[in-house]
N, C-alpha and C positions, 0 to 999 in steps of 0.2 A: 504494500500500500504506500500511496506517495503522500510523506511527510514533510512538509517546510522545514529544511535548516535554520532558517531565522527567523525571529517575528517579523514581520512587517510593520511599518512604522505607521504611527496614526496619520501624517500628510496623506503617503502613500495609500494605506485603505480608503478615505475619506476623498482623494481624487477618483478611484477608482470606482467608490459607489456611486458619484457624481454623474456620471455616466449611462445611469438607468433610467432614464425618464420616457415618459409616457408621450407617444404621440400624436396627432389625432387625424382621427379616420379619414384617408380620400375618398372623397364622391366626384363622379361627375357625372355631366347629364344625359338623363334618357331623350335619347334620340325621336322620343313620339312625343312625350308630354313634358320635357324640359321639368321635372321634379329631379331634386339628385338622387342617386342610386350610387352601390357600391359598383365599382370594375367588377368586370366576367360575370355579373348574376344578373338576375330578371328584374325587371324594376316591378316593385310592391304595389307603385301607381295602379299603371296601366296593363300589368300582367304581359309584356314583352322582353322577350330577349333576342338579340339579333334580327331582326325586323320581325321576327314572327310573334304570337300569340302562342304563351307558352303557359300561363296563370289564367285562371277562370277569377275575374274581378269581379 
């Protein structure tokens, strides 16, 4: 099992967790009814993905 030789110092941890932050979701828009939607999925509006009718709205 891999054990640290040394402690790590608190700058060092404390940059390091700095680094996790949360980002926030792309949308862009559905191509029929201009509401946002997530990339590659069906948009929830209008029940289209890629020009078709793929959800019963």
């Amino acid at each position: 099992m891999a054990v640290p030789k040394r402690r790590m110092s608190r700058s060092n941890t404390r940059s390091r967790r700095s680094q996790w932050k949360a980002k926030a979701v792309q949308t862009v828009a559905c191509p029929q009814c201009r509401s946002p939607k997530l990339p590659h999925a069906a948009c929830s509006v209008c029940g289209t993905y890629n020009g078709r009718q793929v959800l019963e709205v």
